[in-house]
C-alpha positions in Angstrom: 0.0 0.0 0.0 1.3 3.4 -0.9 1.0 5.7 1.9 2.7 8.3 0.1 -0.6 9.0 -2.3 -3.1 9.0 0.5 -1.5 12.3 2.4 -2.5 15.0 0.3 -5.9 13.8 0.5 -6.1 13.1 5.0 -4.5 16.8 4.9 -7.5 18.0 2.6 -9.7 15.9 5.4 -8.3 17.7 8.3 -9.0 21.3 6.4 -12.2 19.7 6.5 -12.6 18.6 9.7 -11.2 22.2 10.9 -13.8 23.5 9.1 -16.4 21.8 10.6 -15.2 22.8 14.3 -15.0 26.1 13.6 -18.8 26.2 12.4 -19.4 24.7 16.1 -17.5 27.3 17.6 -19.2 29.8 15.7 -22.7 28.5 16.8 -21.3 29.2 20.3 -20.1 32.5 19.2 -16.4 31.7 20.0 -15.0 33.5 17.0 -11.6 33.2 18.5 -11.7 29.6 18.4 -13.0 29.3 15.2 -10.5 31.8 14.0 -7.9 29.6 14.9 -9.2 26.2 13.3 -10.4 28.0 10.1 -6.5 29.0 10.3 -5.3 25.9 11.3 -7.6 24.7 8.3 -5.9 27.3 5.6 -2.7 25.6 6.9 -3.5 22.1 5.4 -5.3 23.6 2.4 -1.4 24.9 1.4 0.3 21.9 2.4 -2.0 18.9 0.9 -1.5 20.7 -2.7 2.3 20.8 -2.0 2.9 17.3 -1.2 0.5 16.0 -4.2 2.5 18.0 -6.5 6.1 17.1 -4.7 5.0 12.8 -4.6 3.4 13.6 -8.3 0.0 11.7 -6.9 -2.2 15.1 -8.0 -5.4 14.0 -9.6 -8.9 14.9 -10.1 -10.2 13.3 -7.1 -7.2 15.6 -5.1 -9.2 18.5 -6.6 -12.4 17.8 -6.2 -11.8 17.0 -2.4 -10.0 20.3 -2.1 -13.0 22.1 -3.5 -15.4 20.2 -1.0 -13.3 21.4 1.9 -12.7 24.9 0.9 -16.2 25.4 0.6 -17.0 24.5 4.1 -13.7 26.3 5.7 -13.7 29.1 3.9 -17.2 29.4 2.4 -20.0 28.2 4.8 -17.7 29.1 8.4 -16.7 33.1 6.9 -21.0 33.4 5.8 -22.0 32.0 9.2 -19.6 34.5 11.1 -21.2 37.1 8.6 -24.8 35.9 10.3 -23.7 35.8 13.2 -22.9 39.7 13.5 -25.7 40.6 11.5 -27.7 38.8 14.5 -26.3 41.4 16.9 -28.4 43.8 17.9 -26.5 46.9 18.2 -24.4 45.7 21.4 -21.5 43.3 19.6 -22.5 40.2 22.3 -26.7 40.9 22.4 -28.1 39.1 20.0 -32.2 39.9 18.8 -35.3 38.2 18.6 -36.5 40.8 16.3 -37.5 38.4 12.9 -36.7 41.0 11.2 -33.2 41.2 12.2 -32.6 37.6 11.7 -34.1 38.0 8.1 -31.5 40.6 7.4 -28.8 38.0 8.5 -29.6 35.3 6.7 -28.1 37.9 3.6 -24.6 37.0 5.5 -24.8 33.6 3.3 -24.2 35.3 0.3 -20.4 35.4 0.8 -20.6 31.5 1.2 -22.7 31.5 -2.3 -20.2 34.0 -4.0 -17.3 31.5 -2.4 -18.9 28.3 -3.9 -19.4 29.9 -7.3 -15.7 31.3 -7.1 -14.4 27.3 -6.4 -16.4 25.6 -9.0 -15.0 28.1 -11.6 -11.6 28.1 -10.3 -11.9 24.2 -11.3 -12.2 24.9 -14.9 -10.0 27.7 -15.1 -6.9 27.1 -16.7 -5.5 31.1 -16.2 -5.1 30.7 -12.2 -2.0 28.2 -12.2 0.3 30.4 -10.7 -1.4 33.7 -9.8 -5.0 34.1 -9.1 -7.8 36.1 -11.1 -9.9 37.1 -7.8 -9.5 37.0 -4.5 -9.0 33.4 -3.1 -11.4 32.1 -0.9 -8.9 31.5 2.0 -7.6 34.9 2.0 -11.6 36.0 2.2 -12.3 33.5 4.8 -9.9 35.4 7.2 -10.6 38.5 6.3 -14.5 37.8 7.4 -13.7 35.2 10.4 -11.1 38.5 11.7 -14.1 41.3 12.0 -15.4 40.3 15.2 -12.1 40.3 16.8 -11.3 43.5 15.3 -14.7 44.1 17.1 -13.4 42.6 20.5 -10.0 43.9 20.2 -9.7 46.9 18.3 -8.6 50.2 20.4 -10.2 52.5 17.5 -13.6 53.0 18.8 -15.0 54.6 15.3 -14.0 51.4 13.4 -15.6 48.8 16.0 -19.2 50.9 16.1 -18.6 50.9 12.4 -18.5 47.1 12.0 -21.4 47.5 13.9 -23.5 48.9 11.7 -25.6 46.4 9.9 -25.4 48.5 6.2 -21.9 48.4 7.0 -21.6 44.3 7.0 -23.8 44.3 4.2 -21.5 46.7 2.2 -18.8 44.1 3.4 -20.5 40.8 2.8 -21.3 42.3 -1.0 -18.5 43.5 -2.0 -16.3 40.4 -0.3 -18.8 38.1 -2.8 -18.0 40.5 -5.8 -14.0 40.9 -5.2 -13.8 36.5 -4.7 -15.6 36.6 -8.9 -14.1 39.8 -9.9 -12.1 39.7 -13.3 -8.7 41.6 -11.0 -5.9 39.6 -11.7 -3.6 39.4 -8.5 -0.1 38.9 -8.1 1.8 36.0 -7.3 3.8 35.0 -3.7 5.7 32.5 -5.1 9.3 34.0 -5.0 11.2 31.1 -7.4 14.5 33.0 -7.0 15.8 35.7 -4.8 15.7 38.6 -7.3 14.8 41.6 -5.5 14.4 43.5 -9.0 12.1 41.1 -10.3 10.0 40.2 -6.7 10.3 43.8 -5.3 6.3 43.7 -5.2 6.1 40.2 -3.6 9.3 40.9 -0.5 7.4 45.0 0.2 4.5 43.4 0.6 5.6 40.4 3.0 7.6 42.9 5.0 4.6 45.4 5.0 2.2 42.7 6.5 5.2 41.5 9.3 5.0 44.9 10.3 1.4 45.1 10.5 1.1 41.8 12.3 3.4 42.6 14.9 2.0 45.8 15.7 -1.7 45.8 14.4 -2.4 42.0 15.8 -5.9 40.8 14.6 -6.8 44.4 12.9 -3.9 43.3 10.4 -5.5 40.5 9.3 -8.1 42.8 6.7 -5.7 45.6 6.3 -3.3 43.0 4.5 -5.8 41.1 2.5 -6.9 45.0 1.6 -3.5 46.0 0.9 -3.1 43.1 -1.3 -5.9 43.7 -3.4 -5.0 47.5 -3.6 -1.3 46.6 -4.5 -2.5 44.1 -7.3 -5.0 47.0 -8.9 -2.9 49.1 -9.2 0.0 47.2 -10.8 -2.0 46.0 -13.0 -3.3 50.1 -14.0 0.8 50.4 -13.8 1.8 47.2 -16.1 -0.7 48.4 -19.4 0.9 52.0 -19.6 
């Protein structure tokens, strides 16, 4: 029996499974926890591609199993954290009764229907082998699962009653859908070769979001997904002049 081939795919299973846990931390409103697992889940997500490719055991049912857990790590936990806080009724840990309100929330499951229609097409699309067109579902995922602890955490007052602001999250939850299927081509991490001439993009940017890690904590987390967006537009605008 070749263990060797079956890796890639228990590493897919334990995105998966990390997945799953953070949903039942998120139904007990521990957003730190889930946080962490969705995280944790990310982690494997990178890894299970790597080994397939480095054992050359990548296949179709590798991919298809990758989509599957994607969707439930970073599709269905990010749109059930996006409920969750359009649940709250104006204090961040008071959650209505209202109908109403919970009517309103139930809009926070578009970003896990813009993330499942981002995966299926990411499938067939032969452009996104070694940069991606759109934002990645990962990279939304922790953007979203972040909010509340910027919430929790944040020392700026004006930007945690602004996530608080239900028009706000909706803004948020649309635009996150829209940027995950937008045609914006965005730049590659891979660094191949130390060349700071040619990967000058790629070594700012991982310097910039140290920084910001080390001295920002969880509010980094959206201000580099952000950043890397903004970075990508415009060199993009910069490489067609």
């Amino acid at each position: 029996m070749n263990i060797k081939k079956h890796i890639p795919n228990i590493l897919t299973l334990l995105n998966l499974l990390c997945g799953c846990i953070a949903i039942v931390f998120i139904s007990k409103l521990r957003f730190d926890l889930a946080f962490y697992f969705v995280c944790l889940g990310i982690f494997f997500d990178f890894f299970d591609g790597l080994f397939a490719r480095k054992f050359g055991v990548a296949g179709p049912l590798g991919v298809q199993l990758d989509s599957l857990a994607d969707m439930v790590t970073s599709g269905v936990a990010p749109g059930y954290v996006m409920y969750q806080m359009l649940s709250f009724d104006g204090s961040f840990m008071q959650i209505t009764n209202d109908l109403s309100f919970f009517q309103v929330s139930f809009l926070g499951f578009i970003i896990t229907l813009g993330a499942c229609y981002r995966l299926a097409n990411f499938n067939i699309d032969t452009r996104q082998s070694d940069s991606f067109i759109g934002l990645p579902t990962p990279a939304n995922a922790l953007f979203i699962m972040s909010l509340p602890l910027v919430i929790e955490e944040c020392h700026f007052l004006t930007l945690s009653e602004l996530l608080n602001i239900k028009w706000v999250l909706l803004a948020i939850t649309l635009l996150s859908a829209y940027v995950m299927n937008a045609e914006i081509p965005l730049f590659s991490l891979k660094i191949k070769n130390f060349s700071f001439q040619k990967y000058k993009l790629q070594i700012g940017f991982l310097v910039l979001s140290i920084v910001m890690i080390a001295t920002l904590q969880y509010l980094a987390i959206p201000l580099i997904i952000m950043t890397y967006v903004l970075l990508s537009v415009g060199n993009n605008m910069l490489a067609k002049k």
